[in-house]
MOPAC internal coordinates of N, CA, C and O (Angstrom, degrees):
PM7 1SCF
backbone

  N    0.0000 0     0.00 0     0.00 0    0    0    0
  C    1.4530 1     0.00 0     0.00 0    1    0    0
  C    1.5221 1   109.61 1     0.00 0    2    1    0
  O    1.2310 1   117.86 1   -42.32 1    3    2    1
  N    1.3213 1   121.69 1   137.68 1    3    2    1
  C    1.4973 1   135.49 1   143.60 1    5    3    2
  C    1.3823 1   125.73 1   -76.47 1    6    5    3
  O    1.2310 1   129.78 1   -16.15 1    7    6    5
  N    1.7730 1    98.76 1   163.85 1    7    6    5
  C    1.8214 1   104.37 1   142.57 1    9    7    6
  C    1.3511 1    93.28 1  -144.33 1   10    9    7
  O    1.2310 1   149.48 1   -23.61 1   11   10    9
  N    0.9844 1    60.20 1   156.39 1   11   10    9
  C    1.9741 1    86.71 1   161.23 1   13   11   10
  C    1.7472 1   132.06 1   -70.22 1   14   13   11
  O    1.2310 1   134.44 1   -66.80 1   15   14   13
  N    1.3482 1    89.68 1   113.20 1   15   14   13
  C    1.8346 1    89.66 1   179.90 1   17   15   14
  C    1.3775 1   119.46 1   -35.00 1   18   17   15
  O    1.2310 1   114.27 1   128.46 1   19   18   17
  N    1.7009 1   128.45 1   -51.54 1   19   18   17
  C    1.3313 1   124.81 1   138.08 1   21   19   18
  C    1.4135 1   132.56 1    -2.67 1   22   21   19
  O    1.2310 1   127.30 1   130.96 1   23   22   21
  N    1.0149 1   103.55 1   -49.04 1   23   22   21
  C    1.7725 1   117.92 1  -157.59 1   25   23   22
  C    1.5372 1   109.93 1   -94.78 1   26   25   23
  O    1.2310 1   124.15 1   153.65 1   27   26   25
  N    1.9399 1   109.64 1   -26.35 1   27   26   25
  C    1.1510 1   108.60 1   173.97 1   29   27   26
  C    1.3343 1   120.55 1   -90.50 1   30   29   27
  O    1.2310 1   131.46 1   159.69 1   31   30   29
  N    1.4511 1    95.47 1   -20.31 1   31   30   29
  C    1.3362 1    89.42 1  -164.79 1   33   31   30
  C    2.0100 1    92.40 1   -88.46 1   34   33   31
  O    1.2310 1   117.23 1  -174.24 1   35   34   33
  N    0.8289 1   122.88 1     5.76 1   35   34   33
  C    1.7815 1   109.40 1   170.97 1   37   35   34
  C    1.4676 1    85.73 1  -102.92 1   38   37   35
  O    1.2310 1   110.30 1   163.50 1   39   38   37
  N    1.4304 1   135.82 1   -16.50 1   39   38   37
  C    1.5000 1   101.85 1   173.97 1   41   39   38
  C    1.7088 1   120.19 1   -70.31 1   42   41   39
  O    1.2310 1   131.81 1   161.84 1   43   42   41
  N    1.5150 1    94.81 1   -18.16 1   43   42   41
  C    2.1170 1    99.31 1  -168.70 1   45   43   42
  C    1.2975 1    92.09 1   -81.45 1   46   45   43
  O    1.2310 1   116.45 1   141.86 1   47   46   45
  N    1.3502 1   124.36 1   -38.14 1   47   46   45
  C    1.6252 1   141.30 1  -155.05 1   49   47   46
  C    1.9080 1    95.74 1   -66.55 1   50   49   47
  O    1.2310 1   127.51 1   145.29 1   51   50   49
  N    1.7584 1   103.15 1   -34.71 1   51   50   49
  C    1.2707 1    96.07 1  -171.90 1   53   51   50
  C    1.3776 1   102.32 1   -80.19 1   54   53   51
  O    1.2310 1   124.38 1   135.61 1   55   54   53
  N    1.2514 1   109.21 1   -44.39 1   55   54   53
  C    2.2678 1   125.90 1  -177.21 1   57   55   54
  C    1.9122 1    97.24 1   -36.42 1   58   57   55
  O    1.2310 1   132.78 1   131.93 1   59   58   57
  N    1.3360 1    92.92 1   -48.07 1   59   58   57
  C    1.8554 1    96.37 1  -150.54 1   61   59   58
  C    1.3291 1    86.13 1  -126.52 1   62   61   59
  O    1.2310 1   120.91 1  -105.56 1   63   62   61
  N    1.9874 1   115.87 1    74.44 1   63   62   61
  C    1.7674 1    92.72 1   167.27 1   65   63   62
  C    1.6028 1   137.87 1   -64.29 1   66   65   63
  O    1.2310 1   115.08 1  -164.71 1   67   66   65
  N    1.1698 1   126.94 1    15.29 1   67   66   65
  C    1.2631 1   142.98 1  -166.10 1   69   67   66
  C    1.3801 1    99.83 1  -117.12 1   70   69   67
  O    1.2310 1   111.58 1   140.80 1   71   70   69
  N    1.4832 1   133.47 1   -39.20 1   71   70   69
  C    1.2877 1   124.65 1  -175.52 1   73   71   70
  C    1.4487 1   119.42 1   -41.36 1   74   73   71
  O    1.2310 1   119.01 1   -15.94 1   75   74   73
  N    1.4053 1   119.49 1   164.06 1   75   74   73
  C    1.4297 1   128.14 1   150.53 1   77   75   74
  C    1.4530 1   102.96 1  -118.39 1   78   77   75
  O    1.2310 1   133.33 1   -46.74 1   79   78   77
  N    1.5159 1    91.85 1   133.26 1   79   78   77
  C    1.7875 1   113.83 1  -168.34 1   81   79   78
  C    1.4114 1   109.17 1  -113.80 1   82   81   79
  O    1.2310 1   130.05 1   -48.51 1   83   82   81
  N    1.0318 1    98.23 1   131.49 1   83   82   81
  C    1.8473 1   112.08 1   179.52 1   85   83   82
  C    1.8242 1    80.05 1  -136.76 1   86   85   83
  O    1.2310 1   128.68 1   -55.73 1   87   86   85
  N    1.6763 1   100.89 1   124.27 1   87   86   85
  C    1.2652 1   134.18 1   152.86 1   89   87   86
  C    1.6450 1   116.35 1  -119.20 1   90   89   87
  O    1.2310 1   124.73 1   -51.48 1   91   90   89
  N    1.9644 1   108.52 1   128.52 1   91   90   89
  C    1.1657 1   109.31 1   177.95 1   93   91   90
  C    1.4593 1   120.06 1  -116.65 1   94   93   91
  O    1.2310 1    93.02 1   -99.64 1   95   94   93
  N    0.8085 1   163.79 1    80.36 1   95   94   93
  C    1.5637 1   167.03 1  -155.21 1   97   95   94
  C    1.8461 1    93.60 1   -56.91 1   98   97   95
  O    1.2310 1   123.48 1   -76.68 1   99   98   97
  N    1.6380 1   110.92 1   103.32 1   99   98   97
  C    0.9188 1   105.96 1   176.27 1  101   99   98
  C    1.5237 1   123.09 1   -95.10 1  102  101   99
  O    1.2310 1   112.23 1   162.96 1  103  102  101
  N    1.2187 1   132.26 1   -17.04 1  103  102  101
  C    1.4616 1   150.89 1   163.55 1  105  103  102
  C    1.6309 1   111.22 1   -85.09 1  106  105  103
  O    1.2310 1   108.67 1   153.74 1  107  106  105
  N    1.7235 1   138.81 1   -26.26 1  107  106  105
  C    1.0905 1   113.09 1   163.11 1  109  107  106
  C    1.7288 1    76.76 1    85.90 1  110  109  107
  O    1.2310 1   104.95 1  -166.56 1  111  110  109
  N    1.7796 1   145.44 1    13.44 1  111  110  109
  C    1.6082 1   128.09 1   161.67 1  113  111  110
  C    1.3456 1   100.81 1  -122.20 1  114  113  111
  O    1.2310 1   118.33 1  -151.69 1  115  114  113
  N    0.9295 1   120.78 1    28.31 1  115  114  113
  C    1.7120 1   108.26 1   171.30 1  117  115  114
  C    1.4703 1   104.21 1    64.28 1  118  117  115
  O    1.2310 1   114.02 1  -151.20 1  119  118  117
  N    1.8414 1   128.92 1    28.80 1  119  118  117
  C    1.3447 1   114.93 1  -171.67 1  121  119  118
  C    1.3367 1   121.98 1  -147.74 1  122  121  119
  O    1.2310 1   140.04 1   165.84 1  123  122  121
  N    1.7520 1    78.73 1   -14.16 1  123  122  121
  C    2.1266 1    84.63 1   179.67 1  125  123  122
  C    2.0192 1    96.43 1  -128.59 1  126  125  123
  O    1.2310 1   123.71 1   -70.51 1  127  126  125
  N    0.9697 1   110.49 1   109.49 1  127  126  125
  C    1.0956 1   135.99 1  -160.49 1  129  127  126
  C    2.0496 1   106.68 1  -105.79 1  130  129  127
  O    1.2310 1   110.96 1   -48.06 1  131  130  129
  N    1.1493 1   134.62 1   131.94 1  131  130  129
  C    1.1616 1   131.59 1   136.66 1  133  131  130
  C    1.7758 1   118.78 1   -89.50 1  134  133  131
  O    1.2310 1   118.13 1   -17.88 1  135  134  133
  N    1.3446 1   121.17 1   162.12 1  135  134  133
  C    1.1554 1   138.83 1  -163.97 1  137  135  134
  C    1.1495 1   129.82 1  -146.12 1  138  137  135
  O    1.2310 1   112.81 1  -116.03 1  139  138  137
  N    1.8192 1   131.18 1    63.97 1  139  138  137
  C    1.1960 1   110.55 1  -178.49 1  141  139  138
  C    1.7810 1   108.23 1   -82.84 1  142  141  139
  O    1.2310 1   131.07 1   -11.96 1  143  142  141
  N    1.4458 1    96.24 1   168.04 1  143  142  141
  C    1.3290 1    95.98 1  -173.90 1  145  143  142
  C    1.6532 1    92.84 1  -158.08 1  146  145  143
  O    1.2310 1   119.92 1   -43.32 1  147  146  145
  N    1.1782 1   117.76 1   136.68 1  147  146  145
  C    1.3047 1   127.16 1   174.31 1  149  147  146
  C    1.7263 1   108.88 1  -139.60 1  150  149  147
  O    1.2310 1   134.98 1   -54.48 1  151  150  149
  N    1.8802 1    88.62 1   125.52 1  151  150  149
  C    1.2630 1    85.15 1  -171.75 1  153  151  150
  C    1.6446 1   106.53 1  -160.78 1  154  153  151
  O    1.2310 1   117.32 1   -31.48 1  155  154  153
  N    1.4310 1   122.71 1   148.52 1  155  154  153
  C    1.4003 1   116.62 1   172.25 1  157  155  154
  C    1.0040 1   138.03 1   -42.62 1  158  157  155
  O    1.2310 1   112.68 1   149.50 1  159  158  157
  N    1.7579 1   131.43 1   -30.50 1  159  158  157
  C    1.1192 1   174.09 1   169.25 1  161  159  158
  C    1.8142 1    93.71 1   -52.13 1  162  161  159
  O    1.2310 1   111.41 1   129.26 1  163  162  161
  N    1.2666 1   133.78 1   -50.74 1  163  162  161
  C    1.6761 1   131.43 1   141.08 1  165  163  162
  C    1.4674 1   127.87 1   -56.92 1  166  165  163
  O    1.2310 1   129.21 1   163.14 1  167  166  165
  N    1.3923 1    99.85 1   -16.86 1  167  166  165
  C    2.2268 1    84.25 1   168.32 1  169  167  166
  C    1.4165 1   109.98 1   -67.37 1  170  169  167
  O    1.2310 1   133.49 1   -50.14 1  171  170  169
  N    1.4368 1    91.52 1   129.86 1  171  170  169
  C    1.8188 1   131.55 1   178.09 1  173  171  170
  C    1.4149 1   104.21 1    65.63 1  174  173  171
  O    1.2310 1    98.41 1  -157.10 1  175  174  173
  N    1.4720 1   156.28 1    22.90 1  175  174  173
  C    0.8223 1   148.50 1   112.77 1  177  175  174
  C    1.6499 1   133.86 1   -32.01 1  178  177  175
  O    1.2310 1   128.00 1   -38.68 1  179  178  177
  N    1.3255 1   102.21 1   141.32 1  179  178  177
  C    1.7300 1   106.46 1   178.97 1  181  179  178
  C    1.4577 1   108.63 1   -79.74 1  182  181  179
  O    1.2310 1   119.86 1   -36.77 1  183  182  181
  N    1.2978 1   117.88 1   143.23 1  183  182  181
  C    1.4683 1   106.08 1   175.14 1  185  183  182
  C    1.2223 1   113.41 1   -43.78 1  186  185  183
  O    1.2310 1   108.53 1    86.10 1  187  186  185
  N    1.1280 1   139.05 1   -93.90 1  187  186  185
  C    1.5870 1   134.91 1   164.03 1  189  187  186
  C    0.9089 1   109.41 1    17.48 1  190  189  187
  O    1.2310 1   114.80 1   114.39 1  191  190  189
  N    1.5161 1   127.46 1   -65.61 1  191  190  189
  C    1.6935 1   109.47 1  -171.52 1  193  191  190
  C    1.7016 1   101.17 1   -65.74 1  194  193  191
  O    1.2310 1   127.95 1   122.10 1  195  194  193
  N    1.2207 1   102.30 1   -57.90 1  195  194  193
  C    1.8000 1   112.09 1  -160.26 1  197  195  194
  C    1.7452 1    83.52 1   -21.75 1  198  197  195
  O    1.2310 1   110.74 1   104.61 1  199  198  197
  N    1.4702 1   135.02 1   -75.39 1  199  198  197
  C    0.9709 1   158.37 1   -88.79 1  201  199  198
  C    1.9007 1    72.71 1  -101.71 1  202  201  199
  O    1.2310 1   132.53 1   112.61 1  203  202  201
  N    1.1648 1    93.40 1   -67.39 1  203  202  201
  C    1.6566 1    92.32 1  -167.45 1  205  203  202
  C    2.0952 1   118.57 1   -62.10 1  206  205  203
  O    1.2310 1   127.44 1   156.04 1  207  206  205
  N    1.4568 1   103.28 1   -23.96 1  207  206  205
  C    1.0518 1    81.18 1   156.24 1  209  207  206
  C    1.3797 1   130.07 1   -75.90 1  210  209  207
  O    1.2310 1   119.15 1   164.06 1  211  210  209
  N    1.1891 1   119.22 1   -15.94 1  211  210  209
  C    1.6896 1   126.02 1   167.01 1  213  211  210
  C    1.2986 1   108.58 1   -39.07 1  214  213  211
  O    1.2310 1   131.51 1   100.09 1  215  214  213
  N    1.6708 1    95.38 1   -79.91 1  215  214  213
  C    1.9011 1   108.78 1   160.26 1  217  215  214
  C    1.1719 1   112.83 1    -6.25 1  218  217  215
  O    1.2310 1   124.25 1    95.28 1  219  218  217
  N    1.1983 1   109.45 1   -84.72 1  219  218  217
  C    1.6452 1   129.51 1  -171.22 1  221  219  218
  C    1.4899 1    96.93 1   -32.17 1  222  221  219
  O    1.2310 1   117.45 1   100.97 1  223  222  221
  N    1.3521 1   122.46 1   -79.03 1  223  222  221
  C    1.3497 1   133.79 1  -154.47 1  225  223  222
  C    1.1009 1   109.64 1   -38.56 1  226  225  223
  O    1.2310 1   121.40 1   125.76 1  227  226  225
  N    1.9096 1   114.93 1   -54.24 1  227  226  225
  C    1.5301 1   136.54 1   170.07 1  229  227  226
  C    0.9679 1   119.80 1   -73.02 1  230  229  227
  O    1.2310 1   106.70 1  -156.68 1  231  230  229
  N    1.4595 1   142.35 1    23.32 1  231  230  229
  C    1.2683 1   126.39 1   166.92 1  233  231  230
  C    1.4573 1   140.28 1   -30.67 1  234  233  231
  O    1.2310 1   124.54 1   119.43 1  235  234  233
  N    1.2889 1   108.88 1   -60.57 1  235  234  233
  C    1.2770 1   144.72 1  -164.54 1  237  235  234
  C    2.0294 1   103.34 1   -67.17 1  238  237  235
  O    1.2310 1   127.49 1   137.24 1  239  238  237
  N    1.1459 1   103.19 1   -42.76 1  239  238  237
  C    1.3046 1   137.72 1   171.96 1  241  239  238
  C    2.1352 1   122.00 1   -63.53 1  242  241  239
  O    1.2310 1   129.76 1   129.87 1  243  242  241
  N    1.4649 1    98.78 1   -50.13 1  243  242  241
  C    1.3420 1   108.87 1   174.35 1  245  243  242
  C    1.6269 1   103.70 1  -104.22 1  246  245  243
  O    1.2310 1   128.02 1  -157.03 1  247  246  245
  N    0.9545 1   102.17 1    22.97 1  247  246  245
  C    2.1823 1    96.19 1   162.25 1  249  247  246
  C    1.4477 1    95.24 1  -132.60 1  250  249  247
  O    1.2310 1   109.91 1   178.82 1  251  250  249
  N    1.6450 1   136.53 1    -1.18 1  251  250  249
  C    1.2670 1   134.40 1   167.97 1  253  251  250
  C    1.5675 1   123.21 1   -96.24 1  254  253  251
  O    1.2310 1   133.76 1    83.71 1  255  254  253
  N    1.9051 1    91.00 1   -96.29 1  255  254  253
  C    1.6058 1    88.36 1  -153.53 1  257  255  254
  C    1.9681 1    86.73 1  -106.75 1  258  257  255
  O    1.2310 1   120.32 1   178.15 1  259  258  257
  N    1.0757 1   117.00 1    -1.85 1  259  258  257
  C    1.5504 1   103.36 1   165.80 1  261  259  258
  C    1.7752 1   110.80 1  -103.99 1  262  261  259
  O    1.2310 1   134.27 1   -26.86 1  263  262  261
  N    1.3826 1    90.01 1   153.14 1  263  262  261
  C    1.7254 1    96.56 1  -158.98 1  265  263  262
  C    1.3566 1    93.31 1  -109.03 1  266  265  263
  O    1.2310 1   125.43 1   132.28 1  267  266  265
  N    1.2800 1   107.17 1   -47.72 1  267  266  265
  C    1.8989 1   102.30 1  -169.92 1  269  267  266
  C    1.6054 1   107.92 1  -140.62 1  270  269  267
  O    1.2310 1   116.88 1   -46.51 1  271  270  269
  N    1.5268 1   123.54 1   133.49 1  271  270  269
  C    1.2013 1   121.11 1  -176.73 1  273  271  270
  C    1.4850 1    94.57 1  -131.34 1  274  273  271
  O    1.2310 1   116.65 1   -66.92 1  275  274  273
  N    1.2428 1   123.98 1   113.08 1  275  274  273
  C    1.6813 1   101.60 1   147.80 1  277  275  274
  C    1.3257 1   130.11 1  -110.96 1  278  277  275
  O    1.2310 1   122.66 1    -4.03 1  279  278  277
  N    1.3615 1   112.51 1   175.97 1  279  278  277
  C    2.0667 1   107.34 1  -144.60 1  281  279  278
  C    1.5029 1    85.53 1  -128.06 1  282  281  279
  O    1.2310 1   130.69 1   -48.70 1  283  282  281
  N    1.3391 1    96.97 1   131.30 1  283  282  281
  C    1.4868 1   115.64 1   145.91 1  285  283  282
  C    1.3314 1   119.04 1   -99.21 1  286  285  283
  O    1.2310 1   104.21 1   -65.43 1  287  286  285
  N    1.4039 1   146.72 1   114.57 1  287  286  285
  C    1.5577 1   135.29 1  -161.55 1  289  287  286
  C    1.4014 1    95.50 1  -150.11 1  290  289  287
  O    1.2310 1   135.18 1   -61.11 1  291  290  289
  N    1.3930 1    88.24 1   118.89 1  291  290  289
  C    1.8944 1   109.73 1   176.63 1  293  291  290
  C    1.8041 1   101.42 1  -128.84 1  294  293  291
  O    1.2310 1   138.27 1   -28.79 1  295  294  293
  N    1.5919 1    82.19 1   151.21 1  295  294  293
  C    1.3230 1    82.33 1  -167.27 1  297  295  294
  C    1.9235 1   102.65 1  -104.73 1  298  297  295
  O    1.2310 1   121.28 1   -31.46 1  299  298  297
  N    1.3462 1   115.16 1   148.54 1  299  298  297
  C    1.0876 1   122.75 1  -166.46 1  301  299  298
  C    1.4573 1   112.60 1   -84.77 1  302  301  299
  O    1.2310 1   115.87 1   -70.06 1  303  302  301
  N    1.3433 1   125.46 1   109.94 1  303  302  301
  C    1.4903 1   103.04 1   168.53 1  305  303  302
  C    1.4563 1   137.19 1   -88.56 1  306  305  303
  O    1.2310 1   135.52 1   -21.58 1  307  306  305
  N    1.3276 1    87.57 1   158.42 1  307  306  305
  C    1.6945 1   108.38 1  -150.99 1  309  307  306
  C    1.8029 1   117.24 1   -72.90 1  310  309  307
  O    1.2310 1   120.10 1   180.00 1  311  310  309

């Protein structure tokens, strides 16, 4: 299974409405995805968390039809 770069990136867009989203399709299958995302929602957070609330957001998403995402997550200042 796929998604659509489209599709993820309005799912983070919805998680973190303030973010700016850069999605990259790194395989060219709709499945291994990079993700930067910069957003307020990371001020004073450890990466680790930033990362897992990402997780969080995508759940549903990283036990399905996406296989591999990795995160770039900066936090925006305020």
């Amino acid at each position: 299974m796929a998604i659509a770069q489209s599709d993820l990136q309005a799912r983070i867009e919805a998680a973190f409405p303030d973010a700016e989203v850069t999605i990259t399709d790194l395989a060219g299958d709709g499945d291994h995805y990079k993700a930067r995302i910069v957003s307020a929602a990371f001020n004073g957070l450890a990466r680790v968390r930033q990362h897992q609330l990402v997780n969080r957001a995508l759940a549903d998403l990283l036990s399905g039809p996406l296989h591999a995402l990795a995160l770039e997550t900066v936090a925006k200042d305020a």
